[in-house]
PATINU-516445 format. One record per residue (C-alpha): z, y, x; residue in three letters. Coordinates in steps of 0.02 Angstrom, whole numbers, padded with zeros to 5 digits, always signed. Each point is the difference from the previous one (the first is absolute). Layout:
REM residues N
ZYXAla/...
//
This chain:
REM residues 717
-00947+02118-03218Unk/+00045-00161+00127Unk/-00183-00031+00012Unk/-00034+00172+00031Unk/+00135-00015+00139Unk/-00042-00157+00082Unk/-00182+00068+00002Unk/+00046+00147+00101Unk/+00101-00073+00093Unk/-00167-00136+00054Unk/-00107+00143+00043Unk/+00129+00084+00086Unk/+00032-00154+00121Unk/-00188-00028+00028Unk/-00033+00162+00042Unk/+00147-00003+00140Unk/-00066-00140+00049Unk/-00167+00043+00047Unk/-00057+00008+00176Unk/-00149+00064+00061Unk/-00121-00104+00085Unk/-00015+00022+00217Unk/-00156+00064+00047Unk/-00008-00137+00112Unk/-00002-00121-00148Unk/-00183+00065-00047Unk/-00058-00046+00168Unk/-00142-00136+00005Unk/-00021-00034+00198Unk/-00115-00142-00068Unk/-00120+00126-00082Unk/-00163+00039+00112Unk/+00006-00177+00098Unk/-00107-00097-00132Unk/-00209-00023-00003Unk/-00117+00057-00134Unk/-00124-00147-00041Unk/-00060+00020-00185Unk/-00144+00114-00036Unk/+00063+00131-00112Unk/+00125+00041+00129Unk/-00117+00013+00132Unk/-00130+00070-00085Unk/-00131-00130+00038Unk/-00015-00192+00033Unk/+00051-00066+00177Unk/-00118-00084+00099Unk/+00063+00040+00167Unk/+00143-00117+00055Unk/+00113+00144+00082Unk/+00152+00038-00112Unk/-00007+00159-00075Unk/+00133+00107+00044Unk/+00160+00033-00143Unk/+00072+00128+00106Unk/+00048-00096+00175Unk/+00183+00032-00008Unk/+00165-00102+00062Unk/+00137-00068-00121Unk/+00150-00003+00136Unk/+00147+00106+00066Unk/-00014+00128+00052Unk/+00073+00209+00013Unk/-00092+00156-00013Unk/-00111+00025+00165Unk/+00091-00125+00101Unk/-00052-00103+00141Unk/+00026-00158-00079Unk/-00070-00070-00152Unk/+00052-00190-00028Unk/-00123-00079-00109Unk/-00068-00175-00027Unk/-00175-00050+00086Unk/-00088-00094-00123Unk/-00171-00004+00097Unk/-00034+00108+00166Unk/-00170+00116+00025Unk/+00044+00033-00169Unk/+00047+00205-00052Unk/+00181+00002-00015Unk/+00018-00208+00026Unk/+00038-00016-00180Unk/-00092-00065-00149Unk/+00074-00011-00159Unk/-00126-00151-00045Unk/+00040-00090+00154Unk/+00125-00181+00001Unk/+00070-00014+00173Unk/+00129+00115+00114Unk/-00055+00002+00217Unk/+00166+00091+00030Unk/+00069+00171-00017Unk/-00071+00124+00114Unk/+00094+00176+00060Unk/-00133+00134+00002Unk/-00137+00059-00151Unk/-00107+00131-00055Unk/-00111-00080-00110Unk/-00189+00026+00083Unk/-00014-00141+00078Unk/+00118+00009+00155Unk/+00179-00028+00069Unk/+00090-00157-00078Unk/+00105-00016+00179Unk/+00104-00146+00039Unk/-00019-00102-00161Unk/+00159-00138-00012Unk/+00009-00123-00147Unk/+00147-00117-00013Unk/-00016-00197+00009Unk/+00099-00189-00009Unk/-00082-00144+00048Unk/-00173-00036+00098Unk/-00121+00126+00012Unk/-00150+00045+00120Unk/-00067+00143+00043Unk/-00173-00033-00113Unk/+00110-00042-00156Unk/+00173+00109-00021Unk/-00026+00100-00137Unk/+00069+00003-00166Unk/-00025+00013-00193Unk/+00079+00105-00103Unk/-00021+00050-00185Unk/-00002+00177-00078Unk/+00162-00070-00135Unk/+00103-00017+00175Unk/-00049+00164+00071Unk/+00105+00181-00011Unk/-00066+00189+00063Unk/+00097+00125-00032Unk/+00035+00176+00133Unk/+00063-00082+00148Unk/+00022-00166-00043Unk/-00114-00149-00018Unk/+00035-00191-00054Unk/-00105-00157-00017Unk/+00022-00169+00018Unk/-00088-00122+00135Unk/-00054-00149-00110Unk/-00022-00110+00130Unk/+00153+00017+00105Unk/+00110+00038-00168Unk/+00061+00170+00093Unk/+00029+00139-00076Unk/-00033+00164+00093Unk/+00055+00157-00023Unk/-00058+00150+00103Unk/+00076+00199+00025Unk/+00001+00120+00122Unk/+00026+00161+00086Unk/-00087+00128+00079Unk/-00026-00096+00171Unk/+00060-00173-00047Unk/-00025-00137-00111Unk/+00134-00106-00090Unk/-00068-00191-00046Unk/+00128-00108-00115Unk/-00044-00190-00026Unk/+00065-00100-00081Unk/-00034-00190+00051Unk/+00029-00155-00095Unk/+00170-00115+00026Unk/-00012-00076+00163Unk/-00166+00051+00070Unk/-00012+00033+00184Unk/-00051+00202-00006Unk/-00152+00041+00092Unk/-00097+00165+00018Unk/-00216+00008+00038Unk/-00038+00147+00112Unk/-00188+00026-00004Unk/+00007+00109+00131Unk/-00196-00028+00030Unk/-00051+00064-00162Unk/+00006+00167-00085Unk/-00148+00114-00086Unk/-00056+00080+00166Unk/-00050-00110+00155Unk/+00173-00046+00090Unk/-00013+00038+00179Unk/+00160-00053+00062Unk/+00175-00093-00053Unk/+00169-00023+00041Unk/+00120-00108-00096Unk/+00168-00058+00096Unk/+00164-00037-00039Unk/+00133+00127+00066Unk/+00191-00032-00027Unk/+00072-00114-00127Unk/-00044+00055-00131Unk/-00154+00106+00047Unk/-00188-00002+00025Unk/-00101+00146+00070Unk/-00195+00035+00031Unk/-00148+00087-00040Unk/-00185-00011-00072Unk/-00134+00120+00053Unk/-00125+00012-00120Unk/-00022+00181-00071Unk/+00153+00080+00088Unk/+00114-00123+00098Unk/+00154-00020-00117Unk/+00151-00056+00069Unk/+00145-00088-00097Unk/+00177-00041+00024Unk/+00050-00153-00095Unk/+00215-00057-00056Unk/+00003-00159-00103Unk/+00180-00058-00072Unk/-00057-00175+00049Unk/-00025-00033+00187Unk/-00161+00007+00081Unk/-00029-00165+00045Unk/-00171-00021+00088Unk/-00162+00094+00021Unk/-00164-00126+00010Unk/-00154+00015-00012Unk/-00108-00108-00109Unk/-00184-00004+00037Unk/-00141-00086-00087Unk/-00211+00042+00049Unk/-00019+00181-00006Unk/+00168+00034-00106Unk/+00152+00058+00080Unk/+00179+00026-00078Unk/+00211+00003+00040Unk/+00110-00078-00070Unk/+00184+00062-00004Unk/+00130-00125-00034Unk/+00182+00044-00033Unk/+00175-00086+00049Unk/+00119-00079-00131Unk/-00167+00027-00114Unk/+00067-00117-00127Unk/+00110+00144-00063Unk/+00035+00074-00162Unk/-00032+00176+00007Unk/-00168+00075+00006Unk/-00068+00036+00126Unk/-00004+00180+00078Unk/-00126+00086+00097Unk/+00051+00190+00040Unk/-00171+00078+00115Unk/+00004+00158+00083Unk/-00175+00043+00041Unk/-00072+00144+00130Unk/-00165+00049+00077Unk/+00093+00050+00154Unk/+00102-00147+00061Unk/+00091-00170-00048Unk/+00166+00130+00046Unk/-00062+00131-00119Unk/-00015-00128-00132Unk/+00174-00031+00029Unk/+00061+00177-00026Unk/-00091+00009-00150Unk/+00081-00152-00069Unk/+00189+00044+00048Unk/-00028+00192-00080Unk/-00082-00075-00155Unk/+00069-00173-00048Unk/+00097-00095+00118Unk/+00165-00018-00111Unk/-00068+00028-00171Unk/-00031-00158-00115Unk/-00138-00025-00097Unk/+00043+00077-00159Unk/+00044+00116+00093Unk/-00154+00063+00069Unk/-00114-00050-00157Unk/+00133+00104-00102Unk/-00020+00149+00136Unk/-00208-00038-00014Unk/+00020+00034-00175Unk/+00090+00159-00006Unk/-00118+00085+00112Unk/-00152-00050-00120Unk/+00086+00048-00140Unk/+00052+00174+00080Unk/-00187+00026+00058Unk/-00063-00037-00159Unk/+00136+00103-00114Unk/-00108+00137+00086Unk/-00124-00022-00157Unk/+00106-00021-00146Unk/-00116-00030-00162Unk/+00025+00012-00162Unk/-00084-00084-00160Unk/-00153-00109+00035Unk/-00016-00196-00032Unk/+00086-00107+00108Unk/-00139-00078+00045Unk/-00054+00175+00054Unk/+00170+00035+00107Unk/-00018-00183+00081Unk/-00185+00054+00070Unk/+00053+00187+00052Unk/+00179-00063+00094Unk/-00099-00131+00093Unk/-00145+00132+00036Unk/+00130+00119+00075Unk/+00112-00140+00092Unk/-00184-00041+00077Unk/-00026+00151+00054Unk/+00139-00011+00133Unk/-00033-00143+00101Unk/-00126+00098+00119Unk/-00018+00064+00124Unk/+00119-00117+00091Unk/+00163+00060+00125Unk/-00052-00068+00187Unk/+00173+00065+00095Unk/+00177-00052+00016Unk/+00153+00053-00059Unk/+00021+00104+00169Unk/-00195+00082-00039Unk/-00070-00113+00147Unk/-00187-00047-00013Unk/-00143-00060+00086Unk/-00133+00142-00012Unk/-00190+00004+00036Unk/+00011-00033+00175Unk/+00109-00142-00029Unk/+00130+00107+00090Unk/+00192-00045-00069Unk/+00034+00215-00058Unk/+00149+00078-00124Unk/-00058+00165-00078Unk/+00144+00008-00107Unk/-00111-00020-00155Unk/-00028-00165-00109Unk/-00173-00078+00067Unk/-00116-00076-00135Unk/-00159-00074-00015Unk/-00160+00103-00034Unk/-00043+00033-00206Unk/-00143-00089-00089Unk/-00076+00174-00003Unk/-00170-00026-00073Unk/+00123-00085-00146Unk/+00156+00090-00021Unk/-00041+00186+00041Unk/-00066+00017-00164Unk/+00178-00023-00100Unk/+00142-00100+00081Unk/+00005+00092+00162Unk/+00044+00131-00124Unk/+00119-00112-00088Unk/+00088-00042+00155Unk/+00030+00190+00058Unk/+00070+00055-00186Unk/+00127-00153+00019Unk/+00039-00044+00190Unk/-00057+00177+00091Unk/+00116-00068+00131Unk/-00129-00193+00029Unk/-00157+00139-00024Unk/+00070+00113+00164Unk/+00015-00139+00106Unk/-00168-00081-00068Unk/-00078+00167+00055Unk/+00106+00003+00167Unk/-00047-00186+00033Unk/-00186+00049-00035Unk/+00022+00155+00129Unk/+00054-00099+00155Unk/-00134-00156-00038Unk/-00134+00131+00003Unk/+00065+00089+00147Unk/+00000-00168+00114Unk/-00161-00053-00079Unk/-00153+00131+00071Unk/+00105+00140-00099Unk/-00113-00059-00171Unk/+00129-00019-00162Unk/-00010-00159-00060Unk/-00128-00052-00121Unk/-00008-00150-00122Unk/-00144-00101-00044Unk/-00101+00134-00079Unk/-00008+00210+00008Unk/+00144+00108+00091Unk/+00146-00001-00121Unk/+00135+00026+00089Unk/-00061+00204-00014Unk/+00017-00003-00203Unk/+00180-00106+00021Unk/+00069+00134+00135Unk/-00056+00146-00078Unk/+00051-00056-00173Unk/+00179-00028+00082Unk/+00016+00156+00068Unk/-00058+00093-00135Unk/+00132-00086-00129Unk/+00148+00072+00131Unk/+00015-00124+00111Unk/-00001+00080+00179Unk/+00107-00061+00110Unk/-00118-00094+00129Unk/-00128+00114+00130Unk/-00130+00027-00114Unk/-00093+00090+00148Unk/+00007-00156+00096Unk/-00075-00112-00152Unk/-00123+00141-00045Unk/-00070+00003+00188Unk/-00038-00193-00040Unk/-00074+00036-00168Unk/-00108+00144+00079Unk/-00064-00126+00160Unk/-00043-00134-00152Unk/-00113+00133-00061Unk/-00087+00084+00117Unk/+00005-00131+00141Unk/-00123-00151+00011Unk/+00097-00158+00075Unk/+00062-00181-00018Unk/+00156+00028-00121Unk/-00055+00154-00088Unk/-00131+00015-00152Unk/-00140-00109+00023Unk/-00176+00080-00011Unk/+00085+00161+00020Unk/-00137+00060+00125Unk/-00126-00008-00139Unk/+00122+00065-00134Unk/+00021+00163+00110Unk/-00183+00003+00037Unk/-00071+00029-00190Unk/+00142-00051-00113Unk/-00031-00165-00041Unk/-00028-00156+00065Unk/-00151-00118-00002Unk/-00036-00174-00072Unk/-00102-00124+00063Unk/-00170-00029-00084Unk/-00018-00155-00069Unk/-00011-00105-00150Unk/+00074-00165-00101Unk/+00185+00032+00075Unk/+00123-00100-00046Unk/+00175+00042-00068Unk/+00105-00048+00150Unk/-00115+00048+00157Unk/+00092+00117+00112Unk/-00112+00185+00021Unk/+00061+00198+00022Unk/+00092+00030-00194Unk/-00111+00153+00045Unk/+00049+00076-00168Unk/+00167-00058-00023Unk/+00019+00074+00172Unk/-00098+00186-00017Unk/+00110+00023-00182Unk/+00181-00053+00076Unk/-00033+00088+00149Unk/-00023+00179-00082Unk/+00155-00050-00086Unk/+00093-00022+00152Unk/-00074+00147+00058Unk/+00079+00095-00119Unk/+00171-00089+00014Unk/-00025+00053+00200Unk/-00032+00182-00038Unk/+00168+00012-00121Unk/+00101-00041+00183Unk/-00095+00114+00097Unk/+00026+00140-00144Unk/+00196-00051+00022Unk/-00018+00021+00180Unk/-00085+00172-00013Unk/-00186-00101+00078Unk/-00104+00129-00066Unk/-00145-00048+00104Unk/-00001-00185-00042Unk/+00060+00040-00180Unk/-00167+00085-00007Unk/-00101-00123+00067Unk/+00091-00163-00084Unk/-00002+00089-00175Unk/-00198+00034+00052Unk/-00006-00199-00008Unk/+00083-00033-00176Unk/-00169+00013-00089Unk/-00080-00127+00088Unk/+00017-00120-00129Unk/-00158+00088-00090Unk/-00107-00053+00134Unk/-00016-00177-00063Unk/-00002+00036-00182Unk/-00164-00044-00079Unk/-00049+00126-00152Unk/-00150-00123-00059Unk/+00116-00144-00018Unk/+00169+00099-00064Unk/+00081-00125+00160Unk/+00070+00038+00187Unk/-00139-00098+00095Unk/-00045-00055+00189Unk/-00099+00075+00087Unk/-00103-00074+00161Unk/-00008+00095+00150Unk/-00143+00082-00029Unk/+00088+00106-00157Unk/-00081-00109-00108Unk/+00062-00073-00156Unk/+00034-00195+00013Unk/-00133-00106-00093Unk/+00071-00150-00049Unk/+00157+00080-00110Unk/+00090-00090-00157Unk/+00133+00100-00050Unk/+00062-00192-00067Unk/+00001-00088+00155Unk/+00174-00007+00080Unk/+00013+00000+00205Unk/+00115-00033+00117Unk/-00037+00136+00126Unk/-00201+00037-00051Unk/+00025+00196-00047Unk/+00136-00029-00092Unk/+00184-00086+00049Unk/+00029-00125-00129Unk/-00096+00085-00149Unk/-00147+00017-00063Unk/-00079+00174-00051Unk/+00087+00014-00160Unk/+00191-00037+00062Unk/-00038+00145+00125Unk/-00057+00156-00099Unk/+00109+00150-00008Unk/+00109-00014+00166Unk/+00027+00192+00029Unk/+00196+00026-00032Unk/+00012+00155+00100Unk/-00157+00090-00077Unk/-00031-00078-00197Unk/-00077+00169-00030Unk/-00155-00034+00115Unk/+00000-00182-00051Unk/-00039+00021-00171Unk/-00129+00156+00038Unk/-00106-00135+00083Unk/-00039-00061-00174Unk/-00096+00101-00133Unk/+00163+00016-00135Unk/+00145-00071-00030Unk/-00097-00084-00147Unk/-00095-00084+00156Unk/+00180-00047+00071Unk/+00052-00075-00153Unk/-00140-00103-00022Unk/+00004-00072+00179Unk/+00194-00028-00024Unk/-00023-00071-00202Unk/-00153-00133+00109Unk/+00133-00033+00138Unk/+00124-00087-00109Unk/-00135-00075-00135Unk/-00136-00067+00080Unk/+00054-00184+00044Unk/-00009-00080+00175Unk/-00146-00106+00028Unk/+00109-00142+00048Unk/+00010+00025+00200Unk/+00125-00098+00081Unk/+00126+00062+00145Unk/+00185-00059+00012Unk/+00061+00180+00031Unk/-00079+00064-00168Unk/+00078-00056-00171Unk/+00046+00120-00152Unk/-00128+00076-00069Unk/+00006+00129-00124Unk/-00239+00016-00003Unk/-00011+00013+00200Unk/+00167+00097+00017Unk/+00094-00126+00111Unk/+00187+00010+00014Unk/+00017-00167+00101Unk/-00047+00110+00156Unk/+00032+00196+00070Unk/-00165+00085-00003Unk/-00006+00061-00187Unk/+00189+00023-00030Unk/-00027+00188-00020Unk/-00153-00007-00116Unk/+00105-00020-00155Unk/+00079+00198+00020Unk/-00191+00067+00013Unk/+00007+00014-00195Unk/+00140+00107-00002Unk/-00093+00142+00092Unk/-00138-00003-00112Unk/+00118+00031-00142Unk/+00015-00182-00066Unk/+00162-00040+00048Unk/+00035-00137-00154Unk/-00144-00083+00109Unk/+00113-00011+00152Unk/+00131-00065-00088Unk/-00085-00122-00101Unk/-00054-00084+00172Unk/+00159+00026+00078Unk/+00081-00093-00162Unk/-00101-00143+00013Unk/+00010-00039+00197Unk/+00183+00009-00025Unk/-00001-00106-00173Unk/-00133-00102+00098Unk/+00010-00029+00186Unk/+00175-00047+00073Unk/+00042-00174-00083Unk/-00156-00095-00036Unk/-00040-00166+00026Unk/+00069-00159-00081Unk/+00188+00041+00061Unk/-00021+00175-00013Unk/+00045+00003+00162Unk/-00163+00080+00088Unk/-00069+00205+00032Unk/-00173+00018-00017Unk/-00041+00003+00184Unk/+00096+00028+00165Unk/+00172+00081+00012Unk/-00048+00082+00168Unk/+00182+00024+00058Unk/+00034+00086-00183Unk/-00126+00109-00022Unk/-00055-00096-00176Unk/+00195-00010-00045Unk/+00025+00213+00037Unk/-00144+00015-00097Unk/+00090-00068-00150Unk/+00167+00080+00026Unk/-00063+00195+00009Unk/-00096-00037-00152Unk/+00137-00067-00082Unk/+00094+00144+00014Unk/-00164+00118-00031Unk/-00041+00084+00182Unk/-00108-00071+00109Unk/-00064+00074+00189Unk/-00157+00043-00038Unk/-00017+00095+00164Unk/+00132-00082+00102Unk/-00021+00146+00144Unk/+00036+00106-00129Unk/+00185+00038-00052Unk/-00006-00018-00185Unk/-00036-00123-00131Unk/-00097-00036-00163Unk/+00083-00022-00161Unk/-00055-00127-00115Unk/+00081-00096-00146Unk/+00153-00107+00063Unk/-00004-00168-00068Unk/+00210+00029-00030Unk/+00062+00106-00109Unk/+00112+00078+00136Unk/+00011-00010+00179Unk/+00151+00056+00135Unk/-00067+00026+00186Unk/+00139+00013+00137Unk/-00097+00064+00129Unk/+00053-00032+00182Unk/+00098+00172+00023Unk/+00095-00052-00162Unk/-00083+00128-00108Unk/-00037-00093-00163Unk/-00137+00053-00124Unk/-00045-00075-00167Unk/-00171-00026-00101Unk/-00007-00018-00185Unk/-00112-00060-00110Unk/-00021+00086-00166Unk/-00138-00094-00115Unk/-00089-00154+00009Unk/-00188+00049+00021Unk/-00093+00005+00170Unk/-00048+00188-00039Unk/+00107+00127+00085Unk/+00018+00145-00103Unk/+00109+00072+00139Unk/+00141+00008+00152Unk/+00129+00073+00015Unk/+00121+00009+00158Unk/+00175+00069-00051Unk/-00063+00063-00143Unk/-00137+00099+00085Unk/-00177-00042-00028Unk/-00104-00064+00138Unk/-00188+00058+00025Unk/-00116-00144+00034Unk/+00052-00173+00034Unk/+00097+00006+00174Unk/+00180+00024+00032Unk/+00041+00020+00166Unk/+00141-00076+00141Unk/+00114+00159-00008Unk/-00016-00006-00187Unk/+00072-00162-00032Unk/+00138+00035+00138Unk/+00076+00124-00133Unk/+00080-00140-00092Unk/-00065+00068-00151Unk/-00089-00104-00148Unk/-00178-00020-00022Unk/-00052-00046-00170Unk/-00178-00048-00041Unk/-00042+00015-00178Unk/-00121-00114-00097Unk/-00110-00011-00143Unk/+00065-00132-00121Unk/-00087-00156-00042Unk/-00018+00007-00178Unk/
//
């Protein structure tokens, strides 16, 4: 009977003494910064000597959509200035994105003799910490060990120096991803240093150091330029302390920003404060049942998800607008979405979580176009911003002048100009656009995307025509909705592929639907990784081929027929010539489900996700390029079994969550659950609070009930 006792008594204190892990704790910051090199990760052998890309992300501090992100440089012209295989540290730059850009005001801690050819520092991967907020590594060569956190507008640097070593801080205020234009570095009180660097957006910062500011010199040395901050009583014990305020609007700005945010607050402090507001973001997705392997990949998808677009006003709402004008609208300012990326998922993402960061994205978007030929902005490739605005509104969120972004939208359009759609004029004309004829092209040569274009466009199009239905436009409703089908006019019924055409109408010659392009018809894709791009109308996509029997085949060729081997850094994971390392084809997968092969879908789906986002030698690389977390939204609706199929569109797809239950605190507060029932990849049906759902969408409105949707499986057996 003791043992008995003593045994319950065991399980009893165990079980009070459990604690659930923080959400935080899953967090990888280091996943999506390393390369893929070996062959059956890239799906062919290298020959080229460009890296591939593993995603293209940063490993440092940072908080969701902030202005700063504090993150070590560990070689510049480089995608996020990180690489996981890389040995040495440059300094620890203020700004990222990941694409190839920012990296402002890079300072790396020193001792001794340096120049400005040879400052840096190595560093090993068993001395390095990432975590939400927080990062850590130690400077081999100087034996410091620096710690980084930070705030919305300001950055927190803790180093800690060696006994009795003079402290000394490299500026390499010459040096960032963009060309620098102009500098400023110059000591300021005491215990301060101010200045700027123009290069991308001229960021001022605001600089308090517990340790006296010494001296400001400059060292120079052939074509290399650096500064070198050197700090009174230096032979002190305590680390030390850097607090930056930074501002695009002034050195005095900067200042404000630092006071409001982090002028009194130690450093645990503020990396304890960085933590909560991760962990409170990403409670927003509470998951049960999955590996933990599993958990780790989707809680570093979704805390990747929320580092752009990027907060470009002060704590007062000042900001430097389009006409470089100093302007408070009483909205947060932000930087423009990857939109040729992220419409497709975490634009989506961002308005279900932070409505409040998506109205002022939308607002911010609003005023750029309005001082900039009255065009809404565009990004790289297509007219986006249409499917992110009317996607918003449609999914409730309405408080901005839609009328005033719509009148944008419309000019984009319908109006020919610098800032607008390019080619419009001969989109409007006959509904497509043309393709130069010629032959032997290769990958990365710049020409229209004349497909690409023509099938995004009619998207967009429709995404237009939803606003001016809102609006009550009948007339350009009509004439927008009149556009939607021009997708069709490039599809090629003798080939079963969307095709260019020359300007003559005719078909162009030299076509392999396995040669990949850079901009030659297609945007970074060959024929195969663009088929089926229709999400407003997958009725009239699928009529263009004989059956569905047809579909399936093309589909069942798609992901079985293996790629010939071509070589471009932007395209790795393939699944045939499906390609999840880039954008183009990340819809394709669904295409089975309207055909009524749905276990197809999820089979695919299963293995991108089992596949895709930790490959490599570390497991630390995606298959392809993060593009500002497109590739990581991708994995966290799928996860939870939705995706935005037609992001315009207020609803979602169901599919198969890879957890066995899922909680979703959507930004109003409403909270709505998915369940898993089974563990086959055929759904046998869905339910929404107990109700059974026709077809395989749920919509917005739906899920803000707060009720349960359960999606029942076949069993593996």
């Amino acid at each position: 009977m003791k043992k008995h006792l003593l045994l319950l008594t065991c399980i009893f204190l165990l079980s009070g003494c459990k604690t659930d892990k923080k959400l935080t704790g899953y967090v990888n910051p280091l996943l999506g910064t390393a390369t893929l090199w070996e062959p059956e990760d890239l799906g062919y052998v290298r020959k080229i000597r460009e890296r591939t890309w593993g995603a293209e992300v940063f490993p440092g501090a940072s908080l969701p959509n902030a202005m700063v992100q504090l993150s070590p440089v560990t070689q510049f012209r480089s995608g996020a200035g990180y690489q996981y295989e890389d040995t040495v540290i440059y300094g620890f730059a203020h700004t990222n994105k990941g694409h190839w850009n920012l990296l402002h005001i890079p300072l790396l801690p020193v001792t001794g003799n340096i120049t400005p050819q040879d400052y840096r520092s190595g560093f090993s991967h068993e001395n390095e910490t990432a975590h939400p907020g927080y990062y850590q590594v130690f400077l081999k060569r100087y034996r410091i060990n620096a710690e980084l956190t930070s705030t919305l507008r300001c950055g927190y640097h803790r180093y800690t120096f060696p006994p009795g070593e003079e402290k000394k801080l490299v500026a390499d205020m010459t040096r960032s991803n963009n060309r620098v234009t102009n500098w400023k570095i110059e000591k300021a009180g005491d215990h301060l240093f101010t200045g700027f660097q123009q290069a991308e957006g001229k960021l001022y910062f605001y600089a308090l150091s517990n340790y006296p500011v010494n001296n400001i010199e400059q060292l120079k040395e052939d074509d290399r330029e650096i500064s070198l901050v050197t700090f009174g009583d230096s032979k002190g014990k305590k680390p030390l302390e850097l607090k930056i305020g930074f501002s695009f609007v002034s050195v005095e700005n900067a200042q404000m920003n630092l006071e409001q945010e982090m002028i009194d607050k130690p450093f645990s402090r503020v990396r304890k404060e960085a933590d909560k507001t991760w962990e409170s973001l990403l409670s927003k997705i509470e998951v049960t049942g999955g590996t933990e392997r599993e958990k780790g990949i989707f809680y570093s998808c979704l805390y990747r998800s929320f580092l752009w677009p990027a907060l470009r006003s002060d704590v007062n709402k000042d900001y430097i607008d389009e006409r470089n004008h100093v302007v408070n609208n009483g909205f947060h300012y932000y930087t423009n979405p990857s939109f040729w990326d992220d419409y497709r998922n975490k634009l989506i993402l961002l308005g279900m979580i932070s409505p409040e960061v998506t109205l002022d994205v939308i607002q911010s978007l609003t005023d750029k176009g309005e001082k900039r030929g009255g065009y809404m902005p565009t990004f790289f490739h297509g007219d986006h911003a249409s499917v992110f605005i009317a996607g918003s509104y449609l999914r409730g969120l309405k408080d901005f002048d839609l009328e005033r972004a719509y009148k944008l939208l419309l000019k984009n359009a319908t109006v020919p100009g610098r800032g607008g759609r390019p080619y419009l004029d001969e989109y409007m004309e006959r509904g497509w656009i043309a393709e130069k004829d010629t032959t032997n092209v290769p990958t990365w040569d710049e020409y229209k995307a004349a497909v690409t274009k023509t099938v995004e466009y009619a998207y967009d199009d429709y995404a237009t025509a939803l606003i001016a239905k809102e609006l009550g436009d009948e007339e350009n409703y009509r004439m927008l909705m009149g556009r939607t089908g021009n997708y069709k006019n490039l599809f090629d019924p003798g080939t079963g592929f969307w095709r260019g055409k020359i300007d003559n109408g005719d078909w162009i010659e030299d076509f392999d639907p396995y040669y990949p392009y850079y901009a030659y018809m297609f945007r970074e894709a060959n024929a195969w990784q663009s088929l089926f791009f229709a999400p407003h109308d997958v009725d009239g996509m699928l009529a263009l081929y004989p059956s569905h029997q047809a579909v399936e085949l093309k589909l069942d060729s798609l992901f079985t027929v293996p790629w010939k081997g071509y070589e471009a850094h932007n395209m790795t994971g393939f699944i045939g010539n499906y390609c999840h390392g880039n954008q183009p084809d990340h819809h394709i997968p669904y295409t089975y489900t309207f055909i009524g092969r749905q276990e197809k879908t999820q089979a695919v789906l299963d293995s991108i996700m089992g596949r895709f986002y930790d490959m490599g030698a570390d497991k630390l690389a995606y298959a392809g390029m993060d593009d500002a977390g497109e590739m990581s939204a991708w994995y966290v609706f799928n996860a939870i079994g939705l995706y935005t199929y037609s992001p315009a569109d207020p609803e979602y797809m169901v599919t198969v969550p890879l957890f066995d239950k899922i909680r979703f605190t959507l930004g109003d507060n409403t909270t709505f659950t998915i369940r898993k029932s089974g563990n086959g990849k055929k759904i046998q049906g869905i339910t929404y609070g107990g109700n059974k759902l026709e077809g395989w969408f749920i919509s917005h409105r739906q899920l803000q009930e707060g009720k349960e949707l359960t999606v029942q499986t076949e069993d593996i057996r």
